[in-house]
KOLLOLO-21385 format. One record per residue (C-alpha): x, y, z; residue in three letters. Coordinates in nm, 3 decimals. Layout:
x, y, z, code
X, Y, Z, ALA
...
END
This chain:
x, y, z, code
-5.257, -8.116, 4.846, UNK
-5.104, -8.327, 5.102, UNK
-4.878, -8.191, 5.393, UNK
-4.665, -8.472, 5.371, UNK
-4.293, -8.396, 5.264, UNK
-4.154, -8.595, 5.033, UNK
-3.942, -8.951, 5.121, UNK
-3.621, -8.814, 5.174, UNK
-3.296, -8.969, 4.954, UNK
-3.076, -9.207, 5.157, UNK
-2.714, -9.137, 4.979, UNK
-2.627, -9.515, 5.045, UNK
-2.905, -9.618, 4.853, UNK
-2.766, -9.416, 4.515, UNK
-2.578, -9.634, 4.346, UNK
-2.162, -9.586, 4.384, UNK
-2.119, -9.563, 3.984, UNK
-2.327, -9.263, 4.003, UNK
-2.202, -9.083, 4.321, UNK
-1.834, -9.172, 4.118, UNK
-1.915, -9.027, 3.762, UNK
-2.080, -8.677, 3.987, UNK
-1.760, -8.660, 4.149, UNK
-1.611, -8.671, 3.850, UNK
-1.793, -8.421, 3.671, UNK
-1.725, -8.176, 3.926, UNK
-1.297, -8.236, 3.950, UNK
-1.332, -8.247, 3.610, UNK
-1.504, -7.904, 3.568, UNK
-1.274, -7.793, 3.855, UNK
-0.945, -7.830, 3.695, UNK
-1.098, -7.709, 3.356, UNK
-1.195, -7.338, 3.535, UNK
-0.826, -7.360, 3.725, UNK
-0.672, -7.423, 3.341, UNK
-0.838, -7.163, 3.198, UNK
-0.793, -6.866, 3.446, UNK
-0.430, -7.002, 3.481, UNK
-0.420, -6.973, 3.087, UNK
-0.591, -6.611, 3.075, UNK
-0.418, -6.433, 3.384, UNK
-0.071, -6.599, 3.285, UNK
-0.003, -6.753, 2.917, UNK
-0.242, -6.557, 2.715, UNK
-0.078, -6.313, 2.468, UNK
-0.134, -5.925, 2.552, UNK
-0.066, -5.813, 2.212, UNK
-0.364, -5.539, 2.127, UNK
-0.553, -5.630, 1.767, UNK
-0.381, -5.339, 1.663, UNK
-0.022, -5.417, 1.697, UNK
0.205, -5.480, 1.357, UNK
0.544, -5.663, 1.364, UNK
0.796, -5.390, 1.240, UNK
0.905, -5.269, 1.562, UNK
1.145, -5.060, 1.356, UNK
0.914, -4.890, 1.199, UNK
0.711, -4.758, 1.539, UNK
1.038, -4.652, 1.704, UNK
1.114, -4.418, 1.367, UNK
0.752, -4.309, 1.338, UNK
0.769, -4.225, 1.768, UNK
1.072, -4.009, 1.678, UNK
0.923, -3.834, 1.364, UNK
0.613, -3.783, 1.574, UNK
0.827, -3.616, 1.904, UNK
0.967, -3.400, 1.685, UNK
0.647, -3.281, 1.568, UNK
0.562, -3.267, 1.941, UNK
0.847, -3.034, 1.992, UNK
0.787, -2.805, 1.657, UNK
0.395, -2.781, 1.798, UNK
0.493, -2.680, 2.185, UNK
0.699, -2.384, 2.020, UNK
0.328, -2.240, 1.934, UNK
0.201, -2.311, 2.253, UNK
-0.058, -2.013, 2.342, UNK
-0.101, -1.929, 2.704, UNK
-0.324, -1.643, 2.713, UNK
-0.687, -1.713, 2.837, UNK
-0.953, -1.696, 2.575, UNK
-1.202, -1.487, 2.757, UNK
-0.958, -1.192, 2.785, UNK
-0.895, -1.135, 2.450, UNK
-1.242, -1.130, 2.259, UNK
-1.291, -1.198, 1.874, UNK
-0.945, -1.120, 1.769, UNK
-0.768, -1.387, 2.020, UNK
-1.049, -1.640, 1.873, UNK
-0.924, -1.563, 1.545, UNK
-0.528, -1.583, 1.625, UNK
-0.620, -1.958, 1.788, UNK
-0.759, -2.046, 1.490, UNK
-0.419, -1.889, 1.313, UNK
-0.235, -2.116, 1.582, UNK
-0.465, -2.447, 1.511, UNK
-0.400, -2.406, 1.144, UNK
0.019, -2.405, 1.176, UNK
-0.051, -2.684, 1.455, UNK
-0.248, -2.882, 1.188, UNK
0.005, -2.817, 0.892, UNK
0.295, -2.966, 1.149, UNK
0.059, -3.257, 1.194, UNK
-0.015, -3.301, 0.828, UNK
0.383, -3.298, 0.803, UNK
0.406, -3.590, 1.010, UNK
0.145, -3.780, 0.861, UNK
0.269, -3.745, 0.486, UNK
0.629, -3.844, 0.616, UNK
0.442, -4.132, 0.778, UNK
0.250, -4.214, 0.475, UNK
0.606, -4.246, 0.275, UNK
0.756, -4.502, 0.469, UNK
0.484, -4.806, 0.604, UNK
0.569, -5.097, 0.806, UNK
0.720, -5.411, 0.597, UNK
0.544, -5.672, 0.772, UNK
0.206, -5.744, 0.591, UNK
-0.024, -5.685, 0.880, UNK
0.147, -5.312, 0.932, UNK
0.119, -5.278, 0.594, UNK
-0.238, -5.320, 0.619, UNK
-0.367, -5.161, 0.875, UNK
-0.141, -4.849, 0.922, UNK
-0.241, -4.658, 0.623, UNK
-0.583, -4.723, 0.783, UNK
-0.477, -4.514, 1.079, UNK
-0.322, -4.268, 0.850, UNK
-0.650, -4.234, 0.669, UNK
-0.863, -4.169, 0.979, UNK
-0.578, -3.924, 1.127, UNK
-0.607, -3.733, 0.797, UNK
-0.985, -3.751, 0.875, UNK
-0.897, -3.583, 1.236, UNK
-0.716, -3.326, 1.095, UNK
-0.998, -3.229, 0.834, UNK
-1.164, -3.186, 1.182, UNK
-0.951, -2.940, 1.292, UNK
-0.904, -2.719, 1.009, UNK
-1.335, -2.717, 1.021, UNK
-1.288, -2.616, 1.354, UNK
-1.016, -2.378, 1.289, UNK
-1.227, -2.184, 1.027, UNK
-1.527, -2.204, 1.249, UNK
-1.357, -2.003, 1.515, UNK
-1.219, -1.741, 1.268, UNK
-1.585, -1.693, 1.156, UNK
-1.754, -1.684, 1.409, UNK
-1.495, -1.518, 1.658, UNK
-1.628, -1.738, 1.931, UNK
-1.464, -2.002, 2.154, UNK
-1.657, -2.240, 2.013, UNK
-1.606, -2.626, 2.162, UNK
-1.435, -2.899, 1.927, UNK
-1.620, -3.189, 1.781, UNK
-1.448, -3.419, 1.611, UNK
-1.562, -3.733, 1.395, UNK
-1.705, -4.009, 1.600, UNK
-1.680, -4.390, 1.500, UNK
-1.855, -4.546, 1.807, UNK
-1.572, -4.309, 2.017, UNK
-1.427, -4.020, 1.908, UNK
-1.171, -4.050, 1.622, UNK
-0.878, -3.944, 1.858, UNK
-0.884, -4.201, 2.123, UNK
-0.903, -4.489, 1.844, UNK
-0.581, -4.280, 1.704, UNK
-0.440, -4.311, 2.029, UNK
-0.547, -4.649, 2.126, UNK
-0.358, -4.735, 1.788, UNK
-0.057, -4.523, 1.879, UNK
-0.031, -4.644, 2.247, UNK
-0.061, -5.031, 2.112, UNK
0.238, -5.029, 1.882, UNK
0.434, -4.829, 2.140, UNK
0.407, -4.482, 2.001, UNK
0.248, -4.236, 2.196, UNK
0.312, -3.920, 2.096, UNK
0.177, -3.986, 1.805, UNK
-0.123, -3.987, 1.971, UNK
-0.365, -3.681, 1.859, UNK
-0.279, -3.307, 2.083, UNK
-0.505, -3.259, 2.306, UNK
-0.436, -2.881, 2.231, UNK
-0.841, -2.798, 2.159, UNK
-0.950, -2.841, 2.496, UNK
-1.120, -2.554, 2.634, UNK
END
């Protein structure tokens, strides 16, 4: 090993050709990263992979599914749970099945009427299927509780996340939240 450094680079002595094409590399990558982020904070589309074209379609299916909202708050519950014992368990489970059948309303009037663009038309019975799938979920849970008598906690079908916030990432893409899932089976 020698303790010599090595010769050091005198920039004159690299040729100009190359000291022009590294310059040029770098404006060159330069105005590439400026296009891009300019491109991805400012031109890109926003549009969710969810969203279908019939915009008339989500504003009817946001009304069907507020007045569902509004025929579910009429059984809204307020007594606490751990007052009431067995029984209360049991007329929860009463109150999750009319909940469900107001739900299921929705859903078949949904079902009757799809989007007429082709990509709504594809992917919206889709979201009908897995809602129908959610409410299967709460009618288990709903008998569970009348069994059992106990305030038992919901689980609901998972597909990587639970089944209700894919609903609602649906719903809240083509502008329809409420017909997002309740979340009336919190604890």
């Amino acid at each position: 090993m020698s303790d010599t450094a090595p010769p050091a680079v005198d920039p004159a002595a690299v040729p100009a050709w190359r000291r022009r094409l590294a310059r040029t590399a770098v404006a060159f990558f330069l105005v590439g990263m400026v296009v891009l982020w300019t491109y991805v904070l400012f031109l890109a589309p926003r549009d969710g992979v969810n969203r279908f074209d019939d915009r008339a379609w989500a504003e009817r299916a946001e009304e069907r599914c507020t007045a569902s909202a509004q025929e579910r708050f009429v059984l809204a519950d307020y007594r606490r749970l751990d007052s009431g014992g067995a029984e209360l368990i049991r007329e929860r489970a009463d109150i999750i099945d009319a909940s469900t059948d107001i739900l299921e309303a929705m859903i078949n009037d949904l079902a009757a009427d799809l989007p007429a663009d082709a990509k709504g038309q594809a992917i919206v019975p889709m979201w009908l299927e897995e809602y129908r799938t959610y409410l299967e979920d709460r009618r288990r849970y709903a008998t569970e509780l009348r069994t059992t008598g106990e305030n038992l906690p919901f689980y609901e079908t998972m597909s990587e996340v639970p089944i209700s916030e894919r609903l609602a990432t649906f719903a809240a893409d083509n502008e329809m939240a409420t017909c997002s899932p309740p979340l009336d089976l919190g604890m």
